[in-house]
C-alpha positions in Angstrom: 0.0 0.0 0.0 2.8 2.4 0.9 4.9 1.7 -2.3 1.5 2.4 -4.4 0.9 5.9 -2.4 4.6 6.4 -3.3 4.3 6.2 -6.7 1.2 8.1 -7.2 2.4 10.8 -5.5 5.8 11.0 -7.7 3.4 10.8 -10.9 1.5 13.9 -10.3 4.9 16.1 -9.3 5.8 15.0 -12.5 2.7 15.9 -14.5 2.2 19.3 -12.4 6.0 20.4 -13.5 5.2 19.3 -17.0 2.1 21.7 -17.4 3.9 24.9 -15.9 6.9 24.2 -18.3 3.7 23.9 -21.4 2.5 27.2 -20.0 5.9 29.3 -20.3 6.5 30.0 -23.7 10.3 28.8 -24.9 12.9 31.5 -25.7 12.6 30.6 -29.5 8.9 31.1 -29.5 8.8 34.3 -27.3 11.1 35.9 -29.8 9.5 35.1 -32.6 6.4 36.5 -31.4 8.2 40.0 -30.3 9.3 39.7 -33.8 5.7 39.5 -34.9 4.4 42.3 -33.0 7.3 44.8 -33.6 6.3 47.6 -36.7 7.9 46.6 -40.0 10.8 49.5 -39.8 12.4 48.9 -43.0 9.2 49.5 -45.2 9.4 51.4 -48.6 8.0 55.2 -48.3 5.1 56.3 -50.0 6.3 57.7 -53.4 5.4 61.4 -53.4 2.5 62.6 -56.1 3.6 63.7 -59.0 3.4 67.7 -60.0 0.3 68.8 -61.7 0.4 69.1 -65.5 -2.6 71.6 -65.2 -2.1 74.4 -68.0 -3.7 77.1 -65.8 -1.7 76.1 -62.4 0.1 78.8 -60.6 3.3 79.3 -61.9 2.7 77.9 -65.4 3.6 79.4 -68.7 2.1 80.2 -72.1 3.0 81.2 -75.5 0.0 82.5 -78.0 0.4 82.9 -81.8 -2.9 85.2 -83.1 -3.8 86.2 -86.2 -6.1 89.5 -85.5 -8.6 92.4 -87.4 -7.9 95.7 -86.8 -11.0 97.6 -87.6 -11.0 101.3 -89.2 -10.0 103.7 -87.1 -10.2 108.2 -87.2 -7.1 110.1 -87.6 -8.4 113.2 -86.8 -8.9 116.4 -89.0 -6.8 119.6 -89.6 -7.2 122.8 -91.6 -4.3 123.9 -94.1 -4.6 127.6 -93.6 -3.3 131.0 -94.7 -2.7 134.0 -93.1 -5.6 136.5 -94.1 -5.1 139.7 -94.0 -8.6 140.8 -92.4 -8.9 142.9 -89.4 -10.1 140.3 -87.1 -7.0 138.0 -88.1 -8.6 135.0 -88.7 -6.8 132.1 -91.0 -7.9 132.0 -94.3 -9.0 128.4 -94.9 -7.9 126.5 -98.1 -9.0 123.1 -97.2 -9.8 120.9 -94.4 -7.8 117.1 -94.7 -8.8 113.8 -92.9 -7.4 111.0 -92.4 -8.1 107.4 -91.4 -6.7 104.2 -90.8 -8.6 101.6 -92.9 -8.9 98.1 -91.7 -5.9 95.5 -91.6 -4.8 92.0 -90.3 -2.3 92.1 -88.0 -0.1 88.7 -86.3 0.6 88.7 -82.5 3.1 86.5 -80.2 2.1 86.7 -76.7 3.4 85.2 -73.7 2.0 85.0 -70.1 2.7 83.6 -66.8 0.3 82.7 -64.3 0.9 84.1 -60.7 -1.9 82.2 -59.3 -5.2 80.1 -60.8 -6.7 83.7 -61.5 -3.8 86.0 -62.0 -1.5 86.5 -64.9 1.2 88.6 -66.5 1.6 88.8 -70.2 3.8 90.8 -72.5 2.9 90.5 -76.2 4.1 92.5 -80.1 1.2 93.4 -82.1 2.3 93.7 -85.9 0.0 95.4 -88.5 0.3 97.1 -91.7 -3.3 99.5 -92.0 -3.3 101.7 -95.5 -4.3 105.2 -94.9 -7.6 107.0 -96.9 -7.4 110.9 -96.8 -10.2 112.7 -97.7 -10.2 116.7 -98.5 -13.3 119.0 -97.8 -13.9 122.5 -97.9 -11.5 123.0 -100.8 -12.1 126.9 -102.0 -11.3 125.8 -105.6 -13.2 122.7 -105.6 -16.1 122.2 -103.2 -16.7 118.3 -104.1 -15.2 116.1 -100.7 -12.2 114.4 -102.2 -11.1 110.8 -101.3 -8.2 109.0 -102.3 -6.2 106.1 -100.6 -2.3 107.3 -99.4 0.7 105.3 -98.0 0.6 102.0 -96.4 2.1 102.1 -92.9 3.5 99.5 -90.9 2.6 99.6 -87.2 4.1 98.1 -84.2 2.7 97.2 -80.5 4.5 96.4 -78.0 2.8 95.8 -74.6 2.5 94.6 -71.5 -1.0 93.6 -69.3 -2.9 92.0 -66.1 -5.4 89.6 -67.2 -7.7 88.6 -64.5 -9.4 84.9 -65.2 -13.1 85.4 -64.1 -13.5 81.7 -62.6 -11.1 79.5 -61.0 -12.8 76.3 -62.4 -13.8 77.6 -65.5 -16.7 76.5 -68.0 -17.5 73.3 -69.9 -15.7 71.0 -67.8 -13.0 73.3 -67.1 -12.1 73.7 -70.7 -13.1 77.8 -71.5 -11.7 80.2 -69.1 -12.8 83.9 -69.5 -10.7 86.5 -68.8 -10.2 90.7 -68.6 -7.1 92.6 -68.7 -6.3 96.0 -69.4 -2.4 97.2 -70.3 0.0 99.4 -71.5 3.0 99.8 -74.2 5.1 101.6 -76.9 3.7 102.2 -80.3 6.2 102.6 -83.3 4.9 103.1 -86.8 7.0 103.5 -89.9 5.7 105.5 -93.2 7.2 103.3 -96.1 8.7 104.3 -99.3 9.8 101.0 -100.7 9.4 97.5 -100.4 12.5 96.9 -98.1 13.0 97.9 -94.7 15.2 100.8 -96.0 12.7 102.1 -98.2 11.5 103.2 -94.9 11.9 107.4 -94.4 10.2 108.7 -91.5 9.1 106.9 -88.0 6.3 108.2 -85.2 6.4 106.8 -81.8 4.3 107.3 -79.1 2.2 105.1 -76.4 -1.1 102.6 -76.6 -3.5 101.5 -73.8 -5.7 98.6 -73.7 -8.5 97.2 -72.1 -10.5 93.9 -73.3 -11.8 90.4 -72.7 -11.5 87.1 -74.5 -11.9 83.2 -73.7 -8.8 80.6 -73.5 -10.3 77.2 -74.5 -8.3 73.5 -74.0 -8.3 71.3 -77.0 -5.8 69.1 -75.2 -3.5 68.1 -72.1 -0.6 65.9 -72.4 1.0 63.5 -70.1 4.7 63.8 -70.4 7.1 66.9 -71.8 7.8 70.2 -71.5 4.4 71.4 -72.8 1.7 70.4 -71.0 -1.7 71.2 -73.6 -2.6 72.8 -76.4 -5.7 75.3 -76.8 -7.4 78.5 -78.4 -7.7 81.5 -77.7 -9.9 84.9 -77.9 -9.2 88.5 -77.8 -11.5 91.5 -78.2 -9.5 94.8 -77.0 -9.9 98.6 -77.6 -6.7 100.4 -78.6 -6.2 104.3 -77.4 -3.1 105.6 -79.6 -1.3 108.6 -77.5 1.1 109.9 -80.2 2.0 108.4 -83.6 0.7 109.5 -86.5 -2.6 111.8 -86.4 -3.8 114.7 -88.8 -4.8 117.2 -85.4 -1.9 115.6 -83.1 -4.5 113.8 -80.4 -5.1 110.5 -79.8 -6.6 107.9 -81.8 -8.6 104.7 -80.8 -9.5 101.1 -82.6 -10.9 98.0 -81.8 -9.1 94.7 -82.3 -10.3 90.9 -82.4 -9.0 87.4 -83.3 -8.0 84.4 -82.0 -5.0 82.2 -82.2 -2.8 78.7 -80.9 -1.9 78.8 -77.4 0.8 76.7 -76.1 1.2 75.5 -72.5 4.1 74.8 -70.3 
């Protein structure tokens, strides 16, 4: 009886220090585990998004190529005169000569830069070649009004402007943004004698103002390369001439439209 108590009692010391050995995880396992648990430190990082190709982003640029219509325009009206010899001293009037810029197509090259989403810069050269018409009234030997076309004369902008986009997110899907801008330049005409540029004889400088509107349309983004899309655009501005060439010396205005090829970087 002894020997059997004996032996039971040995048996379950020996199954007891079994389990708690079962229950304490093994030096292997317990690392493998921390190994589980512990953040993966060596992961890749999350590539960065690439730059936006949007042509009207802050910061982008733009080259336009126009082709525009330079509607008639008044050069003003002066007397040729003689001095009379009345008491009141009044000119004696031979004739009174007008003049006018008749309409003419003219190429542009502008280029802008966008300071924000709704902001640009531009600087742009207008080149146009209008004839002249003169007409001659109040002729004391002839009283019929006299018309007759004179010299050709080439004409060049050059100008700089704000243009103000007038929404953010534009129209039709983003694809026509309307703008306004208003600017300023020098104006250089030359009264040709020839066909070359040394035929030329006689320049008149002075100053032009604008203000005006259009639409910028997208035709087409691209998804790699320097230019980032292709579009049209559409200018109407109003041109006030300080200086140049004028019968009376003031200034002179005209209205210009067209549209051209824009170019986005």
């Amino acid at each position: 009886m002894k020997p059997l108590v004996g032996c039971t009692i040995v048996a379950a010391t020996l199954v007891l220090s079994g389990g708690r050995a079962a229950a304490q995880p093994t030096p292997v396992a317990s690392a493998q585990s921390s190994a589980a648990q512990a953040p993966a430190t060596g992961a890749p990082a999350s590539k960065k998004p690439a730059p936006s190709r949007d042509p009207g982003r802050p910061h982008a640029f733009e080259l336009t190529a126009s082709v525009l219509w330079f509607a008639p325009s008044s050069l003003g009206a002066r007397d040729a005169n003689l001095t009379s010899n009345n008491p009141a001293g009044s000119p004696y009037r031979l004739f009174t000569a007008s003049g006018e810029f008749e309409n003419a197509a003219a190429v542009e090259v502008r280029a802008g830069y966008r300071l924000t989403k709704r902001l640009a810069i531009e600087g742009g050269a207008t080149f146009s070649r209008p004839g002249i018409t003169y007409t001659i009234t109040n002729d004391v030997e002839n009283p019929t009004t006299f018309t007759a076309p004179g010299e050709p004369m080439s004409q060049l902008f050059v100008d700089a402007s704000l243009v103000v986009y007038l929404s953010s997110r534009g129209l039709a899907g983003g694809r026509l943004q309307p703008f306004a801008g208003a600017g300023a330049g020098l104006l250089r005409q030359y009264h040709q004698q020839g066909s070359a540029l040394s035929g030329y004889y006689a320049t008149d400088s002075g100053q032009v103002y604008h203000v005006g509107g259009g639409a910028r349309y997208a035709l087409r983004r691209t998804k790699s390369g320097p230019v980032t899309g292709y579009g049209l655009r559409f200018d109407a501005r109003y041109y006030i001439r300080n200086g140049g060439f004028s019968f009376d010396g003031g200034t002179t205005g005209t209205f210009v439209a067209g549209g051209g090829l824009v170019i986005a970087f």
